[in-house]
KEDO-310158 format. One record per atom (N, C-alpha, C, CB): residue number from 1; residue in one letter; atom name; x, y, z. Coordinates in pm, 1 decimal. Glycine has a CB too. Layout:
{NUM, a, CA, {X, Y, Z}}
...
***
This chain:
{1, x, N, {-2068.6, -50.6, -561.7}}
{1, x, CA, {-1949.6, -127.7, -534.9}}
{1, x, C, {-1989.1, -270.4, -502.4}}
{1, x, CB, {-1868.3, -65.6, -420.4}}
{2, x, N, {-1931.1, -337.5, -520.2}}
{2, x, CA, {-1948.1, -492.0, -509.0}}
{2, x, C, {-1841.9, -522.8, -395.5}}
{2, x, CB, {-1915.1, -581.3, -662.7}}
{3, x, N, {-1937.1, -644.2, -306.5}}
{3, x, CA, {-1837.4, -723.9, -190.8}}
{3, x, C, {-1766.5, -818.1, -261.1}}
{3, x, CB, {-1915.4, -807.0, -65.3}}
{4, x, N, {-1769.2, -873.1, -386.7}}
{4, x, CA, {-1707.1, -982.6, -387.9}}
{4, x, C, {-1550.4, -916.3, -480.6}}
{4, x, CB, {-1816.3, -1113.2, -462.4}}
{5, x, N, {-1447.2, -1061.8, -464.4}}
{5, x, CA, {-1316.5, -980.8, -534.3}}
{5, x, C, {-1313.6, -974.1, -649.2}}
{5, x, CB, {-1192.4, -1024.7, -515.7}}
{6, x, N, {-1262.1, -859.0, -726.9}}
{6, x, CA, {-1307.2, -828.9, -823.1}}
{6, x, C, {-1202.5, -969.5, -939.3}}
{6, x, CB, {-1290.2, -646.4, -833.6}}
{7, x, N, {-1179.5, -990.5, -1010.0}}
{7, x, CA, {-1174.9, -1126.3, -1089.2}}
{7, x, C, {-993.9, -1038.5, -1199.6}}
{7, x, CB, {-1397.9, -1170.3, -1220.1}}
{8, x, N, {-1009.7, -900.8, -1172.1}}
{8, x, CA, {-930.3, -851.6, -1266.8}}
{8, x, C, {-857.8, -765.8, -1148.3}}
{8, x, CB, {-1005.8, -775.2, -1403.6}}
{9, x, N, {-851.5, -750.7, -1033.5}}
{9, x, CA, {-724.5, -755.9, -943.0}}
{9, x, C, {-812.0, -617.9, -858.2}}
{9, x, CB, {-529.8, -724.6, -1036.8}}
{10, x, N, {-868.3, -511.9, -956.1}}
{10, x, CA, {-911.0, -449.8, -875.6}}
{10, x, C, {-843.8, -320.5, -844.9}}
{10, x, CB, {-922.0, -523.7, -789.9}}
{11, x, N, {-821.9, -263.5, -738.4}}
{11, x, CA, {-699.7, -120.4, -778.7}}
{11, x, C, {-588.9, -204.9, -822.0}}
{11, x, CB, {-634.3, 1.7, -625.6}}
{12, x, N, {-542.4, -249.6, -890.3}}
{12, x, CA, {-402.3, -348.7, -955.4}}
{12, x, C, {-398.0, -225.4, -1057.8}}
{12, x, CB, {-430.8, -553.6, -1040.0}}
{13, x, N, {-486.0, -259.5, -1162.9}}
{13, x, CA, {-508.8, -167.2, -1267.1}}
{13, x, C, {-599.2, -87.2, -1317.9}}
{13, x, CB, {-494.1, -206.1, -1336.8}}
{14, x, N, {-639.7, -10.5, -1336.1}}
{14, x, CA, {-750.0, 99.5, -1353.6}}
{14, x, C, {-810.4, 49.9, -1495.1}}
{14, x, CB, {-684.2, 273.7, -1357.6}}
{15, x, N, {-784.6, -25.4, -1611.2}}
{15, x, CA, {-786.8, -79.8, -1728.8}}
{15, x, C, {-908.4, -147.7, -1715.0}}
{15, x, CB, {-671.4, -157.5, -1765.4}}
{16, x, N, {-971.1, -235.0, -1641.5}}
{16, x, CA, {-1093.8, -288.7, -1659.3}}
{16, x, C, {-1220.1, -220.7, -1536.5}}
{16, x, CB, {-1064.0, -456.8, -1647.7}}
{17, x, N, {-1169.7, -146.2, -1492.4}}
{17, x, CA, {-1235.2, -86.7, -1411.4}}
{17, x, C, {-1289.3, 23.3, -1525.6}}
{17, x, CB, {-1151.6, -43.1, -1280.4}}
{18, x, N, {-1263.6, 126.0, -1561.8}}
{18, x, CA, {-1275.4, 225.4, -1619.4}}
{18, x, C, {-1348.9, 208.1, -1745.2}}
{18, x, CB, {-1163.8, 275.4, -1627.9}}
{19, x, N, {-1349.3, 40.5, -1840.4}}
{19, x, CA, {-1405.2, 40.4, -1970.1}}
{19, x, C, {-1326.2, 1.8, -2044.8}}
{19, x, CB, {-1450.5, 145.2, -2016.0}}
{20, x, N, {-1185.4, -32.1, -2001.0}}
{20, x, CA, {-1077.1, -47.8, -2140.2}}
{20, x, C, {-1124.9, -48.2, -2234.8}}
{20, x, CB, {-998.2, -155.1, -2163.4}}
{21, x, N, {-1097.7, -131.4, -2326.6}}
{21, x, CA, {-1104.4, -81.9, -2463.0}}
{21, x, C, {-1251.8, -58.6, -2490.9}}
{21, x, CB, {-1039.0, -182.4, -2567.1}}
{22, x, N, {-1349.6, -133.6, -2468.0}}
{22, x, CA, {-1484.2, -207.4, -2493.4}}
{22, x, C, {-1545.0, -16.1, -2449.0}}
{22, x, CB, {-1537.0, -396.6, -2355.6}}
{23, x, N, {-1481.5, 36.6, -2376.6}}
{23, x, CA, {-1561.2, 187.0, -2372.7}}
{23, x, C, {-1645.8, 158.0, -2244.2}}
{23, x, CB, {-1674.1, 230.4, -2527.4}}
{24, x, N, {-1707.2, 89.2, -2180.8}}
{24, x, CA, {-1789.9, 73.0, -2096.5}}
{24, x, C, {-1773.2, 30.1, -1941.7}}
{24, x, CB, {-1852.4, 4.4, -2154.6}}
{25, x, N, {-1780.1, 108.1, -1864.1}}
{25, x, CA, {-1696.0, 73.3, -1724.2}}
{25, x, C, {-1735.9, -65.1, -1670.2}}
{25, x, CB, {-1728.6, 187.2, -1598.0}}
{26, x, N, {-1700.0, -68.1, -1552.5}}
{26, x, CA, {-1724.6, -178.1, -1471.8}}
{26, x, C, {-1912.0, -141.2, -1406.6}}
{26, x, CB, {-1578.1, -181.7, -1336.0}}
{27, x, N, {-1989.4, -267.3, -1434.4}}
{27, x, CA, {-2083.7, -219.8, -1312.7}}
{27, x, C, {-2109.9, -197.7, -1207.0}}
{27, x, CB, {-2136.7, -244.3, -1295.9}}
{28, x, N, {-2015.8, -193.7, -1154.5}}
{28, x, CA, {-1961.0, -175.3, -982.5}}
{28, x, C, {-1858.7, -46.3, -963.9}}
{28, x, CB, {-1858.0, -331.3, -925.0}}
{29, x, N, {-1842.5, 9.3, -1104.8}}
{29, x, CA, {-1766.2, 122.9, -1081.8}}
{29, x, C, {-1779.3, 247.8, -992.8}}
{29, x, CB, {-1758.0, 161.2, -1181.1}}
{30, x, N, {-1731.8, 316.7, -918.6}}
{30, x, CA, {-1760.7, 439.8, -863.1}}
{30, x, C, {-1668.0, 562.0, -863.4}}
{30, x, CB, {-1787.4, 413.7, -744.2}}
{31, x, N, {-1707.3, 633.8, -908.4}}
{31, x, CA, {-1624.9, 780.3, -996.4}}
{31, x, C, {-1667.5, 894.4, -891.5}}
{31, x, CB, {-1703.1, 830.4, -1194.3}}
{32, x, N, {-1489.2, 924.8, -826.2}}
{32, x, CA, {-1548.2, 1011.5, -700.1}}
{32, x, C, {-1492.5, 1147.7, -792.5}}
{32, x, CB, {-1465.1, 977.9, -503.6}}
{33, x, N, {-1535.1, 1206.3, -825.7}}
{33, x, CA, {-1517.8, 1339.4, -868.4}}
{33, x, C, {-1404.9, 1429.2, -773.8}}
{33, x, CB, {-1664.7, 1404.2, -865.3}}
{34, x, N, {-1403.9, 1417.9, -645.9}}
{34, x, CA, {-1312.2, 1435.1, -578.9}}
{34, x, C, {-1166.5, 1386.5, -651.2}}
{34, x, CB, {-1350.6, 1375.5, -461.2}}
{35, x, N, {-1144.8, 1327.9, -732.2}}
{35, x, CA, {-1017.8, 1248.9, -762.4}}
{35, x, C, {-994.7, 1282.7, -864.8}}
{35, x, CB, {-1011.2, 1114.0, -759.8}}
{36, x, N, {-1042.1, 1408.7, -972.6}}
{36, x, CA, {-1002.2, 1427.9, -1094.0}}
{36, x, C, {-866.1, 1463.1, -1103.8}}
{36, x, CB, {-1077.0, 1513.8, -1150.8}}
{37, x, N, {-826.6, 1562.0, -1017.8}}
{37, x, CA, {-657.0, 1613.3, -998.8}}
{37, x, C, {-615.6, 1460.1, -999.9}}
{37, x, CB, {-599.7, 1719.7, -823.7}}
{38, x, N, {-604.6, 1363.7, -919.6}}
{38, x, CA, {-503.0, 1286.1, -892.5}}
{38, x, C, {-533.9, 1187.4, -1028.3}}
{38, x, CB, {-505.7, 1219.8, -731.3}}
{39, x, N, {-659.2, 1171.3, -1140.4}}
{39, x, CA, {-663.8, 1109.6, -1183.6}}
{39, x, C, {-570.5, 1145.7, -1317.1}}
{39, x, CB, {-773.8, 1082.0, -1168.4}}
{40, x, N, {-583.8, 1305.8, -1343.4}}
{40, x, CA, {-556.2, 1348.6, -1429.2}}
{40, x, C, {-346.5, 1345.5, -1412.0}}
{40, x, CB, {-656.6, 1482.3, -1434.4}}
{41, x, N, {-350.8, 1367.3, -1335.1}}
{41, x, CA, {-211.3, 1315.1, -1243.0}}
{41, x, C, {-141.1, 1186.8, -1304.5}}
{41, x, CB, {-257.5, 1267.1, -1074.4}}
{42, x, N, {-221.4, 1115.6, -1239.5}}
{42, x, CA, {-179.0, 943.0, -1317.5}}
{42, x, C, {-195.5, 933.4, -1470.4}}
{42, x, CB, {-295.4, 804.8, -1260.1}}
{43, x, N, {-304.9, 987.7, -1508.1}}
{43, x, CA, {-300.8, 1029.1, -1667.8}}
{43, x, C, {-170.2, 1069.4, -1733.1}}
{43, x, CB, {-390.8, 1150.7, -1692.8}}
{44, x, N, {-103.7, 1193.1, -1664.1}}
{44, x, CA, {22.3, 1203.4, -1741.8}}
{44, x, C, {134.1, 1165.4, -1731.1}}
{44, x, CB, {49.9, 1288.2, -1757.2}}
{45, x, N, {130.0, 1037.1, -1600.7}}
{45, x, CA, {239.5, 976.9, -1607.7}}
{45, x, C, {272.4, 886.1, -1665.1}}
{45, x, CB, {267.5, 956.6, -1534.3}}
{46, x, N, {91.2, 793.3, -1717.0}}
{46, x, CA, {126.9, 713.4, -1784.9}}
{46, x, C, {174.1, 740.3, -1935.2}}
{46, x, CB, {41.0, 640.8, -1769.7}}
{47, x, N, {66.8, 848.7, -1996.8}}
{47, x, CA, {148.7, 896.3, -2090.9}}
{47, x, C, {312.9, 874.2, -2102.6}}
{47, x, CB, {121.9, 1019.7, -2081.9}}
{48, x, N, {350.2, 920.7, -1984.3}}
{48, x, CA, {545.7, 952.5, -2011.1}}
{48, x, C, {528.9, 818.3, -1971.4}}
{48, x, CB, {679.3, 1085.8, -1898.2}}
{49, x, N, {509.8, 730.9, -1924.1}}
{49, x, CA, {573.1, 599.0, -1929.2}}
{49, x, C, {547.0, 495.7, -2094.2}}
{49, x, CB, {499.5, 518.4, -1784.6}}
{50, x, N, {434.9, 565.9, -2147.3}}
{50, x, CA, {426.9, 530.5, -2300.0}}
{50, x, C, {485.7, 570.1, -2332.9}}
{50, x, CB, {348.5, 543.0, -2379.2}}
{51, x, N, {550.9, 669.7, -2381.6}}
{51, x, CA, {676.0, 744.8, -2441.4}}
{51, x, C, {819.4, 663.6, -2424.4}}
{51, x, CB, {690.3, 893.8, -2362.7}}
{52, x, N, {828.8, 590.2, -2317.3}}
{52, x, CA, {935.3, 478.4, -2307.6}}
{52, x, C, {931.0, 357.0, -2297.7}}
{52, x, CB, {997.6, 487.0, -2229.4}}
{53, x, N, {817.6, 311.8, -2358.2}}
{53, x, CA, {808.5, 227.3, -2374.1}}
{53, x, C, {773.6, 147.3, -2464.1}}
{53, x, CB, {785.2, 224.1, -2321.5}}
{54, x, N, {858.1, -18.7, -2531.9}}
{54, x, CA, {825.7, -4.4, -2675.4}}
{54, x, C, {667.0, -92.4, -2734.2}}
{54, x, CB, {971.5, -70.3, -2755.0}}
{55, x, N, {607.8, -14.2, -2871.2}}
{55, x, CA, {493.1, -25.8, -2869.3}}
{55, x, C, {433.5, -172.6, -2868.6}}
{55, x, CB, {458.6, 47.2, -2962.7}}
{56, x, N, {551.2, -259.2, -2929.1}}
{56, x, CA, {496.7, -410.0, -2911.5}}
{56, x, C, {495.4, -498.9, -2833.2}}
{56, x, CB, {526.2, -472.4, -2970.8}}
{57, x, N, {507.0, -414.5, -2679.1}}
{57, x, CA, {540.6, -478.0, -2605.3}}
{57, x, C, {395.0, -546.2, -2495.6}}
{57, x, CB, {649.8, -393.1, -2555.5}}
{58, x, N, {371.4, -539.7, -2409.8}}
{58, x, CA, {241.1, -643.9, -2334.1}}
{58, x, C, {237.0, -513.9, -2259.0}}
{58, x, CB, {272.2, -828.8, -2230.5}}
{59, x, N, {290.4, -366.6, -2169.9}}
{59, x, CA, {308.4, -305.3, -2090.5}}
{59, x, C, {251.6, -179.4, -2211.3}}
{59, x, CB, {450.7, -325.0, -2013.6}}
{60, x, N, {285.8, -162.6, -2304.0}}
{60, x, CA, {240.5, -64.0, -2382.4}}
{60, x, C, {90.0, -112.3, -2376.1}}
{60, x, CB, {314.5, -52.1, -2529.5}}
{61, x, N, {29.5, -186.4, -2443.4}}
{61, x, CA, {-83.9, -266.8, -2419.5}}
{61, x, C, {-184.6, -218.0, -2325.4}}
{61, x, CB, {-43.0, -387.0, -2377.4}}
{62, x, N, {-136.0, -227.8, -2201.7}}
{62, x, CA, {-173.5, -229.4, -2069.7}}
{62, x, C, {-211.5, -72.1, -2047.9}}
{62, x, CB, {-53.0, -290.8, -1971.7}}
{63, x, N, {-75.2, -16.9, -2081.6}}
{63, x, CA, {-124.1, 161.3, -2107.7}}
{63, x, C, {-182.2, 236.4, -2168.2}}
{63, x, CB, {-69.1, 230.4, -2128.6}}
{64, x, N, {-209.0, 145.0, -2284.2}}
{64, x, CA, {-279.6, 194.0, -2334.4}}
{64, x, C, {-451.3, 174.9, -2326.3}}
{64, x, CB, {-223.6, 178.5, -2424.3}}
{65, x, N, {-499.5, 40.1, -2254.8}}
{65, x, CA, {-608.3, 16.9, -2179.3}}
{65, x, C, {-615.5, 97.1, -2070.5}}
{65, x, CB, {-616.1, -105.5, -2143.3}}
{66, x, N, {-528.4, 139.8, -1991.8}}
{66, x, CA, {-573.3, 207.5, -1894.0}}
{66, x, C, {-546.3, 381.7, -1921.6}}
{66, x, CB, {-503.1, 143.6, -1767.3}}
{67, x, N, {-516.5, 440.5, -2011.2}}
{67, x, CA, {-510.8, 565.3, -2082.1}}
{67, x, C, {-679.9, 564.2, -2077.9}}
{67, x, CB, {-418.8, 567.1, -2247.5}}
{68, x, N, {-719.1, 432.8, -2200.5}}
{68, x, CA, {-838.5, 479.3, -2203.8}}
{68, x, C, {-976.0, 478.5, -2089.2}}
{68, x, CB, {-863.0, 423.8, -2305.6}}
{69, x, N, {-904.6, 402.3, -2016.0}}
{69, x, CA, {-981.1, 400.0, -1873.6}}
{69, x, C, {-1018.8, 487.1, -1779.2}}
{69, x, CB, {-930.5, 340.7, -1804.4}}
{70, x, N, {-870.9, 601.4, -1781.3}}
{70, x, CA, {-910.5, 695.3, -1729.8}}
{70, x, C, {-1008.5, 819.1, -1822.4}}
{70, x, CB, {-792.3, 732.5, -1675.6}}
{71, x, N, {-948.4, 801.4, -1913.2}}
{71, x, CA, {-1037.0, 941.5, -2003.9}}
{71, x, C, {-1132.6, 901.9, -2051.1}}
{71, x, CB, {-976.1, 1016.3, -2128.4}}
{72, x, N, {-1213.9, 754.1, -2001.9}}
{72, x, CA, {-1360.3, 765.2, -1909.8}}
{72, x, C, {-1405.8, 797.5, -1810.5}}
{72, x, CB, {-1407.9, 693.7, -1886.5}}
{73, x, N, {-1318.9, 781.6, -1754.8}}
{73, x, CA, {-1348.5, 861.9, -1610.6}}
{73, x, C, {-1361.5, 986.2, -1629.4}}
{73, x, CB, {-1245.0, 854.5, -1503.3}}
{74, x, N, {-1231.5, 1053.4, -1697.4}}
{74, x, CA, {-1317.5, 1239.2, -1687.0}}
{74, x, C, {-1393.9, 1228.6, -1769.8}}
{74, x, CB, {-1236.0, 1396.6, -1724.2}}
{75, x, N, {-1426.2, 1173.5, -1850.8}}
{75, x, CA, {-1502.2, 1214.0, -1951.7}}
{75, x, C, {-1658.8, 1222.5, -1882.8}}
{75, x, CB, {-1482.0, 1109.9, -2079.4}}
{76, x, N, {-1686.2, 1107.9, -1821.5}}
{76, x, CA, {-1811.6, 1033.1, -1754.3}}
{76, x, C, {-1826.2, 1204.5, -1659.9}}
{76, x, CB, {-1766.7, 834.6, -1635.6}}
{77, x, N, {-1706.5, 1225.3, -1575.8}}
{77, x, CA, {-1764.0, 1320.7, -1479.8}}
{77, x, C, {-1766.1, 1500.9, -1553.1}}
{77, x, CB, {-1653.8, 1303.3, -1326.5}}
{78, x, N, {-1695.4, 1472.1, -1695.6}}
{78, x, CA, {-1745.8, 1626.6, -1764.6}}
{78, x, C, {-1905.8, 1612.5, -1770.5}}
{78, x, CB, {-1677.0, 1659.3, -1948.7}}
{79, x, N, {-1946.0, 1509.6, -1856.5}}
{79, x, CA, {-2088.1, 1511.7, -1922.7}}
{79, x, C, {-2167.7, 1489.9, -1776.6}}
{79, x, CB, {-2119.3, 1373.0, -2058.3}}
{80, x, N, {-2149.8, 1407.0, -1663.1}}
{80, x, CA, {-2198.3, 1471.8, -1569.5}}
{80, x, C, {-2252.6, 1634.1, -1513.0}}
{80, x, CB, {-2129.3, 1434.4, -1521.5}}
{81, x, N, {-2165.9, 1668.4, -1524.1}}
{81, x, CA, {-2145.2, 1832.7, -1482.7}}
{81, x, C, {-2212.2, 1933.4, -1575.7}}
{81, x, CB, {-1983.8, 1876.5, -1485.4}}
{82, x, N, {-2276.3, 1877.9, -1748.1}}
{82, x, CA, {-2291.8, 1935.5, -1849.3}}
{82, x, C, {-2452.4, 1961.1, -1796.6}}
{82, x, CB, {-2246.5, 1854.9, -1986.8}}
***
C-alpha cells in the first residue's frame, strides 16, 4: 500500500485499482481474499446497473473498467489458491 494519495481517487472507483482495461493492477494494490463475497456482490450489481444503462454513454465506460477490475481480483485470488 502506498502513503501517498492515490492520483485516481482511490476507493472512488475500483477501475484503476484492479487493472482496468490495461489487465494489470495497481502496484500498491492489496487483494484481501477475505472480500471475495462482497466483491463478487458489487460484481453483480454493477452488472444490473450495465443493463440500464446506455452503452455510449461515459458511466457504461466506467463499468465496464471496473467489471474488469474486479474479475482481476478473483481471478488473481483463484490462481492464487491453484
Amino acid at each position: 500500500m502506498s502513503n501517498e494519495p492515490c492520483q485516481y481517487g482511490g476507493i472512488d472507483s475500483v477501475a484503476h485499482c484492479g487493472g482496468r482495461a490495461s489487465g494489470k493492477p495497481c502496484s500498491d494494490v492489496i487483494y484481501d481474499k477475505e472480500k471475495m463475497e462482497s466483491v463478487k456482490f458489487l460484481l453483480n450489481n454493477i452488472k444490473e446497473k450495465m443493463e440500464e444503462t446506455d452503452r455510449k454513454s461515459p458511466l457504461y465506460e466506467s463499468l465496464v473498467h471496473q467489471t474488469k477490475s474486479l474479475n482481476n481480483f478473483i481471478n488473481s485470488l483463484i490462481q492464487t489458491n491453484e
